[in-house]
N, C-alpha and C positions, 0 to 999 in steps of 0.2 A: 832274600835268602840269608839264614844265618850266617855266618861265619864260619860254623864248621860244612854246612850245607855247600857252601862256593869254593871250601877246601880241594873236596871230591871233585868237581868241577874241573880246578885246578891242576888238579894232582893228575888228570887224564891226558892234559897237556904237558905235563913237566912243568908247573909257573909255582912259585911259591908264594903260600895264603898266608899274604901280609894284605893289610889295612889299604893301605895303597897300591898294591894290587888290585884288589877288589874292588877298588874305587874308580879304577883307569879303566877298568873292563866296561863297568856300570857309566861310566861318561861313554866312550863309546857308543852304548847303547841308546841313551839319551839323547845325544845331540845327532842322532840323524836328522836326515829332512822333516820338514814340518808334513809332510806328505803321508808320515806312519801313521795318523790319525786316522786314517780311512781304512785300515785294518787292527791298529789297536785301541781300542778306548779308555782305557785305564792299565796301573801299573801298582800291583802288588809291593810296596815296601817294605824292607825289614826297618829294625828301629835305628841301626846303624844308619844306614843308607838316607833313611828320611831325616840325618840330618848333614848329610856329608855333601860337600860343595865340588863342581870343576875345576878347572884347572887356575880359571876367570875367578871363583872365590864368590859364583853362583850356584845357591842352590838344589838340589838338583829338584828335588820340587815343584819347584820354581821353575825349572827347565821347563818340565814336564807340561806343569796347568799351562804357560805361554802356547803351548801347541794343541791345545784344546782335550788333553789328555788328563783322565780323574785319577786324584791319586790316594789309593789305600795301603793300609797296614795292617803287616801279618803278626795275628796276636800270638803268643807262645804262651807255654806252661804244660806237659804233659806229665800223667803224676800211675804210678803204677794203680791197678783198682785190686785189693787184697783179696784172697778168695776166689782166685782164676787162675788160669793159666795162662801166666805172662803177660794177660790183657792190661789195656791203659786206658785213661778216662783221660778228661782236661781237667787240670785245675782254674779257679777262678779270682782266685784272692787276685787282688788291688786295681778287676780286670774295669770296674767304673773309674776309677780315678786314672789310667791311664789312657784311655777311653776318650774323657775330658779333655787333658792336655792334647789330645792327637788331634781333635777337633780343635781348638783353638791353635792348633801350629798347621792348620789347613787341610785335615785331612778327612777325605769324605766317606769312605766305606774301611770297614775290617774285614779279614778273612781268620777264620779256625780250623783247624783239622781235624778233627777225630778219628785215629784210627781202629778199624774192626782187620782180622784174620780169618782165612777160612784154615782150620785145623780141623784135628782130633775135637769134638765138644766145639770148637769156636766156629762164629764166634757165638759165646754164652747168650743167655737169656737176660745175665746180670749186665754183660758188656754193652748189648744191644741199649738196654735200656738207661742205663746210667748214660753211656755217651749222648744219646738221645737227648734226654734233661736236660745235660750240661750242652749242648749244644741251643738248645731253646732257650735257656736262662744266658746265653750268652749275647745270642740274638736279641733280646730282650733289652739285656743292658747297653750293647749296640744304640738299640733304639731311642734308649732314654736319655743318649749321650747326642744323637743327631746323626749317628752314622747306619747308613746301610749296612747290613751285615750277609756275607755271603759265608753258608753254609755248609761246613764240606765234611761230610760222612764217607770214607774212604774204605774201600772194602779192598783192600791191596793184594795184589796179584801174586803173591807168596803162593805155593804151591803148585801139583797137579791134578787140582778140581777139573771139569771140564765147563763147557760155557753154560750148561741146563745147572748147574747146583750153582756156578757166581750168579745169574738170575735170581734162583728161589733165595739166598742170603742179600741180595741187593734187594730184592723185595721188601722183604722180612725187615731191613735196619732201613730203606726210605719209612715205609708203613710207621715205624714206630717213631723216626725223626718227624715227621708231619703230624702224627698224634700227638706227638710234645711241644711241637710251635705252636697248637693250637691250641693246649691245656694254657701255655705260657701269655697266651692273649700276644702272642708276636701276628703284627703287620704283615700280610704273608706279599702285597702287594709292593712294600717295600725290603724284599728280601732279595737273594738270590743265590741259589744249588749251583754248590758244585761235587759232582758226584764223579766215581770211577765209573769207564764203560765198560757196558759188561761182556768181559773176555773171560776167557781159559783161563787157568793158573800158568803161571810161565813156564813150570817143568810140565804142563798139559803136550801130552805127542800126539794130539789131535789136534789139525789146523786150522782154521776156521777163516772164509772170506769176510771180507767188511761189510759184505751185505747182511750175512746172519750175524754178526755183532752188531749191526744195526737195528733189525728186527727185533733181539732180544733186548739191547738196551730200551729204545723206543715202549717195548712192551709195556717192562718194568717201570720205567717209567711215566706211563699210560695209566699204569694201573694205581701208583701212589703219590702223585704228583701232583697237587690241585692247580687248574688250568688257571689258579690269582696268579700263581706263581710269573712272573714274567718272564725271566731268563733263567737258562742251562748252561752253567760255564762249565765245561767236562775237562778235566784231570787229564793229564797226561799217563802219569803211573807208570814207567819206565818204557813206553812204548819207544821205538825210533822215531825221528820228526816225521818220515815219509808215510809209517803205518799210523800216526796219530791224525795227519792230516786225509789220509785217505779213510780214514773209520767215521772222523766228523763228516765228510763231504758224503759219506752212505746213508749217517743217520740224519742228513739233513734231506735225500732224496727218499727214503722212507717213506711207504704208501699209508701208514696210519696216521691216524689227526696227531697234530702237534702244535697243542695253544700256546707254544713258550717259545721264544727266541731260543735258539741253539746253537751255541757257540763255544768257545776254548777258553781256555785259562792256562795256558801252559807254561812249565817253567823249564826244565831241561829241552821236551819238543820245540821251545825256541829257541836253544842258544846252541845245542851241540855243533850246527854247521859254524856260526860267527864263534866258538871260540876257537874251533880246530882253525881258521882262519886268522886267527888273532896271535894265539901262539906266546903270547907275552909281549908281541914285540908294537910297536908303537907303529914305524914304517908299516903296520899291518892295515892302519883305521881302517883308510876305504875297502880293502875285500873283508873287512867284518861286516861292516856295516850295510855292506851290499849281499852279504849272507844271511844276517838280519833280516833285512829286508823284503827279500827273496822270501824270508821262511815264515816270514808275518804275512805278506801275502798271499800264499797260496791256501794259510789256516782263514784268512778271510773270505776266499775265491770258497773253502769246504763248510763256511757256515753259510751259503747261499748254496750250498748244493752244484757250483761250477766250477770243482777245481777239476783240471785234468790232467790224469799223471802221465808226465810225458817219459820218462827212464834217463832223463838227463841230470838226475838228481846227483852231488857230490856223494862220497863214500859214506863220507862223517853222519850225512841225514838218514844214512840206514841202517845203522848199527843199532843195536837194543842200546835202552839207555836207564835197563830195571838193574835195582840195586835191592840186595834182600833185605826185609824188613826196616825199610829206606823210614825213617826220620830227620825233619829238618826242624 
C-alpha cells in the first residue's frame, strides 16, 4: 500500500505516517510464523515496501520467499479519462520497463486497479471500455516481462444502487474486461481476477445475506468469466473482516459450477483487527500478529467453504472499513 493508503490506516489508530512507521507495522506482519503459508500465498507490494528491510537489515522479500510465500507488485498511475464524469483510466507510460526491473529484483506477479462507479450515466460506455484496454495492454505487458498479472476491475461500492443493478454493471465491465484480454492475445491461463463482490451500494437500505451475494456474484461471474481462467481473488472493498470472510466462505458454498479457484485478496479485511492490536506500540507484536493470523485464517477456512462464524470475533473485525471513493 502506498503511503498515503497506510496513512488512513494509521490515522484510525492515532500512529503517525512516517516511513518507519510503516515499516515496523509491515515487519510485524512478515515475520510471523512460517505457518501463514497455509492460508496466504502471496503478498501484494508497494514499491516502497519491496525494497525496505527489518530490523536485522533483511529484506523484507526475502522474508517473505523463505516462507514459501510469492511476492508481487502493485503497479500505480491512475490518470482522469476527459469527457466523463469524473471517470479514471490507468495510465501506462514506463509500465514495461518498471515491469523489468521488478522481475529481476525478484518479483513474480503485478496487480492494477481500474476503477468504475455506479452513478448518474456511470459507469460510461467510454469508462467501461477504455479501462478494459488498458487493463489487457497491461496484462499483456505483464506478460512480456515474465510476470503474472492479476487483473482488477473494481466496480466500487460508492452509492445506493441495490444488489440486481451492482450485478447487471459487473456484468457489463467483466464482459468487456475479458473481450479485451482476448483482443490483446493475453494468456488467460496465466492471469488472475480480481474483482468486487457483488453487493449493494453502501448507502443501499436493503440488506442482503451472504448467500444472495453469493448467488449474484457467482452468477455474474458464471456468465463472463472463462473457466482458462484459474483463480478469483475477490476485493475486499471496504467490507468489515467478519462480513468479507463470511461472503467468500457463501460464495465458495454456492450450488453453481465454479471452474476457478475462489479466493481473497484483501487488504484492509486483513489488517483492521492486527492494527487496532498494534496500536503503534512495539510491546504489542505478539497480539498483532496473533490477530493476523486469526484473520488470515479464517479467510482460508472461507475459500474452502468451512469457515464457521462463531460471534467471538473482536470489535475492530466488524466495523465497516468502506471509504468513499477510496484510492490507493
Amino acid at each position: 500500500e502506498a503511503g498515503s493508503t497506510m496513512g488512513n490506516r494509521l490515522q484510525r489508530i492515532k500512529v503517525e505516517n512516517t516511513e518507519e512507521n510503516r515499516r515496523q507495522f509491515r515487519e510485524i506482519l512478515f515475520t510471523v510464523d512460517s505457518s501463514i503459508n497455509q492460508s496466504i500465498g502471496g503478498v501484494i507490494l508497494f514499491h516502497e515496501t519491496l525494497y525496505q528491510k527489518d530490523s536485522q537489515g533483511k529484506l523484507f522479500r526475502n522474508i517473505l520467499k523463505e516462507k514459501g510465500i510469492v511476492v508481487g507488485i502493485k503497479n500505480q498511475g491512475g490518470a482522469p479519462l476527459a469527457g466523463t464524469n469524473k471517470e479514471t483510466t490507468i495510465g501506462l507510460d514506463g509500465l514495461s520497463e518498471r515491469c523489468a526491473q521488478y522481475k529481476k529484483d525478484g518479483v513474480d506477479f503485478g496487480k492494477w486497479r481500474a476503477v468504475l462507479r455506479i452513478d448518474n450515466q456511470c459507469p460510461s460506455h467510454l469508462a467501461i471500455q477504455e479501462n478494459a484496454n488498458a487493463l489487457a495492454r497491461y496484462a499483456s505487458i505483464c506478460q512480456q516481462n515474465g510476470l503474472v498479472p492479476i487483473v482488477e476491475p473494481e466496480v466500487i461500492p460508492d452509492g445506493d444502487h441495490d444488489l440486481e443493478h451492482c450485478q447487471y454493471v459487473t456484468e457489463k465491465v467483466l464482459a468487456a474486461v475479458y473481450k479485451a484480454l482476448n483482443d490483446h492475445h493475453v494468456y488467460l491461463e496465466g492471469t488472475l481476477l480480481k474483482p468486487n463482490m457483488v453487493t449493494a451500494g453502501h448507502a443501499c437500505t436493503k440488506k442482503y445475506t451472504p448467500e444472495q451475494v453469493a448467488m449474484a456474484t457467482v452468477t455474474a461471474l458464471h456468465r463472463t468469466v472463462p473457466a482458462a481462467v484459474p483463480g478469483i481473488c475477490f476485493l475486499s472493498g471496504g467490507m468489515s473482516e467478519e462480513d468479507a470472510t463470511l461472503n467468500l466462505n457463501a460464495i465458495n458454498l454456492c450450488p453453481l459450477p465454479k471452474p476457478w479457484k475462489l479466493s481473497f485478496s484483501y487488504g484492509r479485511a486483513l489488517q483492521a483487527s492486527a492494527l487496532a492490536a498494534w496500536g503503534g506500540k512495539a510491546a504489542n507484536k505478539k497480539a498483532t500478529q496473533e490477530a493476523f493470523m486469526k484473520r488470515a485464517l479464517a479467510n482460508c477456512q472461507a475459500a474452502k467453504g468451512q469457515y464457521v462464524h462463531t460471534g467471538s470475533s473482536g470489535s475492530a473485525s466488524t466495523q465497516s472499513l468502506f471509504t468513499a471513493c477510496y484510492t490507493y
